[in-house]
N, C-alpha and C positions, 0 to 999 in steps of 0.2 A: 423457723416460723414460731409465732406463738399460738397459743393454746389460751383462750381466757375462762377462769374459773372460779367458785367461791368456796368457799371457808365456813362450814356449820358448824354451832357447839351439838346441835341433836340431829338423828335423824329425820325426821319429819322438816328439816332443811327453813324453820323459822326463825335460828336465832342465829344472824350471819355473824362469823368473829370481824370485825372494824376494825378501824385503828384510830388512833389518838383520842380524841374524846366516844368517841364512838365504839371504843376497843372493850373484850369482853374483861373483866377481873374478876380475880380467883383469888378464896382466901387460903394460904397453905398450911399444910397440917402439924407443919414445924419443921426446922432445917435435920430432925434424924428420923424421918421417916422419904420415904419415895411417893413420889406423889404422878400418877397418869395420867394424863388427859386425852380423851378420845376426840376426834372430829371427821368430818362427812364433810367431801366435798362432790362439788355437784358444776358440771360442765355444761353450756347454753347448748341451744340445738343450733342450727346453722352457720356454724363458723368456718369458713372459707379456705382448709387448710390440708396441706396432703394427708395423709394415711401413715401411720407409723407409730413409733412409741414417741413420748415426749414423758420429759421430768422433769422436776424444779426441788427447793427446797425452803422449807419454811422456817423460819427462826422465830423465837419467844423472846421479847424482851424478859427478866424478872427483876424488878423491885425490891428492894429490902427496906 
């Protein structure tokens, strides 16, 4: 089954990560440093679905 869910850059859950024009961008701090990004995700209430664990994975595009 699925599980539908979103994607925050903060917690207070206002600023949802999009995609394509809508997608968040990040400027990085240079290719010799490590760079984290946190995000919050946030599940609708009533979705129709059994009980159990569910997983997915998310991928980043990056840009040079």
């Amino acid at each position: 089954e699925s599980l539908h869910y979103d994607i925050y850059r903060d917690p207070a859950h206002s600023q949802i990560w999009g995609r394509g024009a809508d997608a968040i961008h990040l400027t990085s701090k240079g290719t010799s440093q490590a760079q984290q990004l946190t995000v919050f995700g946030r599940i609708p209430p009533r979705q129709d679905v059994e009980p159990g664990a569910y997983s997915d994975v998310l991928t980043a595009a990056v840009d040079f």
